[in-house]
C-alpha positions in Angstrom: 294.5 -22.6 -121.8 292.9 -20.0 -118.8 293.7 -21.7 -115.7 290.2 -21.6 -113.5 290.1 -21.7 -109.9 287.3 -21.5 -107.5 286.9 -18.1 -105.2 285.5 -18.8 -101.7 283.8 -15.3 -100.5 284.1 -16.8 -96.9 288.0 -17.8 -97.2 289.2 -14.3 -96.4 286.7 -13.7 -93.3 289.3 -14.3 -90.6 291.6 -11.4 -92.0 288.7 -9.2 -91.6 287.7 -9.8 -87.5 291.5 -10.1 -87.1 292.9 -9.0 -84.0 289.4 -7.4 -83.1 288.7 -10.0 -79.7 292.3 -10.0 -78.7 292.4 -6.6 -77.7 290.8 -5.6 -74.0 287.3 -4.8 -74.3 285.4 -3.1 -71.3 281.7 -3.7 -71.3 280.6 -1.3 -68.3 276.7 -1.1 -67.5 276.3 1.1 -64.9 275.0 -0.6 -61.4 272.4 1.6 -60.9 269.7 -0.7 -61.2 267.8 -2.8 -57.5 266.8 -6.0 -57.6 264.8 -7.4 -55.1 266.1 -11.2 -54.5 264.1 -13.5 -52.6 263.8 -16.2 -50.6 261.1 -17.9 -49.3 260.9 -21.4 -46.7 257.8 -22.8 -45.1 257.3 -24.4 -41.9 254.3 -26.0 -40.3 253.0 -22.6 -39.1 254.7 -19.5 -40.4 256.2 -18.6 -43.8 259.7 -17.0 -43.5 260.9 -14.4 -46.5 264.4 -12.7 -46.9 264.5 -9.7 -49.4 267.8 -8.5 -50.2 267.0 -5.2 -50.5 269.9 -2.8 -50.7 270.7 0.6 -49.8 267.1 1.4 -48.7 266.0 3.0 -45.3 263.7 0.8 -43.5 261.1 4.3 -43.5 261.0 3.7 -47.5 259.9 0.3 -47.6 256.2 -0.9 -47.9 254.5 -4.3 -47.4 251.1 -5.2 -47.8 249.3 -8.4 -47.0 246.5 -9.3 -48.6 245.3 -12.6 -48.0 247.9 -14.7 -49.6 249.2 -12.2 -51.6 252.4 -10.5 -50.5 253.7 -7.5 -51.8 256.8 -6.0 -50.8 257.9 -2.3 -52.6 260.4 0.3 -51.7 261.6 3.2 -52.9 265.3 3.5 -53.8 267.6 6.8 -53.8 271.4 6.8 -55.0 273.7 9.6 -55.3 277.3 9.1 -56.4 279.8 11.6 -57.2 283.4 11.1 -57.9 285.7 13.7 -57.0 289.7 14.5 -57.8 290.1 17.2 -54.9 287.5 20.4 -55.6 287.0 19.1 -59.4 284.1 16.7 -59.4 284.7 14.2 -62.6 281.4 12.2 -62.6 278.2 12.4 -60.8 275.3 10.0 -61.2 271.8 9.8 -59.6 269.4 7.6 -59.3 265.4 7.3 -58.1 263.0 4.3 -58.8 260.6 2.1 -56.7 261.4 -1.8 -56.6 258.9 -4.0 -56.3 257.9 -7.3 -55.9 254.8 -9.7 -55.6 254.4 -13.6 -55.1 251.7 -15.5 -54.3 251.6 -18.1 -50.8 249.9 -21.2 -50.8 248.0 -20.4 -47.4 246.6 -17.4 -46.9 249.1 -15.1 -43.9 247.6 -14.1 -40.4 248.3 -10.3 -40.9 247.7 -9.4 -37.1 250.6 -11.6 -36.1 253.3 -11.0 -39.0 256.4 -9.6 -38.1 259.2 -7.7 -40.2 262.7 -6.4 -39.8 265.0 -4.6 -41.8 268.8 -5.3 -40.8 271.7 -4.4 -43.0 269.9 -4.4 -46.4 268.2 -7.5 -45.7 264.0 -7.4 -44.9 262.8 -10.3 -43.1 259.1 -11.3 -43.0 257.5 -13.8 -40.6 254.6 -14.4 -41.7 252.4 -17.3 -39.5 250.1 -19.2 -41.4 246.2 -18.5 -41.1 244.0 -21.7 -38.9 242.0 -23.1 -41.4 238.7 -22.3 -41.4 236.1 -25.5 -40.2 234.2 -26.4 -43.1 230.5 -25.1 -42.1 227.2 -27.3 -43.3 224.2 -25.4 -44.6 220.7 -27.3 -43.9 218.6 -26.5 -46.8 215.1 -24.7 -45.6 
């Protein structure tokens, strides 16, 4: 009499990713691109942002007010070159604009904001706008 036994396709799958994740595996994705991180806390009369925004000159950044829309862009340059004495081994560049857009729940008195740019860190003071009196219209 044949003896019959059972095969199991899957039985065998271990042997097959063995030793793969036990060796050292190096996932590198180059750091080349900006992010703009925010922050944003509220007081009774002014908005304050920090943007961590680095490796930017202060000349390359833009901010626009528009109402209670804030924009903040800039445009980023890096240049990296690794050298072993005279023989450069690797050299990377890298241009691109950031940006970055949120919307306030009061709408910012532009002539009074204030920003400064500090070791990679914008700051935006940004006072609140006096609410407008509510004006009656007598029908003619």
């Amino acid at each position: 009499m044949a003896n019959i036994t059972r095969w199991d396709p899957f039985e065998d799958i271990d042997d097959l990713f063995k030793g793969v994740f036990l060796r050292p595996m190096r996932l590198e994705a180059p750091d080349t691109q900006v992010r703009v991180k925010m922050d944003v806390r509220e007081d009774d009369k002014a908005y304050l942002v920090h943007a961590e925004i680095p490796g930017v000159k202060k000349e390359d950044i833009q901010i626009s007010i528009d109402g209670n829309q804030v924009s903040v862009s800039a445009e980023v340059k890096r240049e990296k070159e690794d050298k072993q004495g005279e023989k450069v081994l690797r050299s990377e560049r890298y241009y691109g604009k950031v940006y970055r857009s949120f919307t306030l729940a009061q709408d910012v008195d532009q002539e009074n904001a204030k920003a400064k740019y500090d070791n990679g860190v914008l700051e935006l003071t940004l006072p609140k706008k006096a609410a407008s009196a509510t004006r009656k219209l007598t029908v003619q």
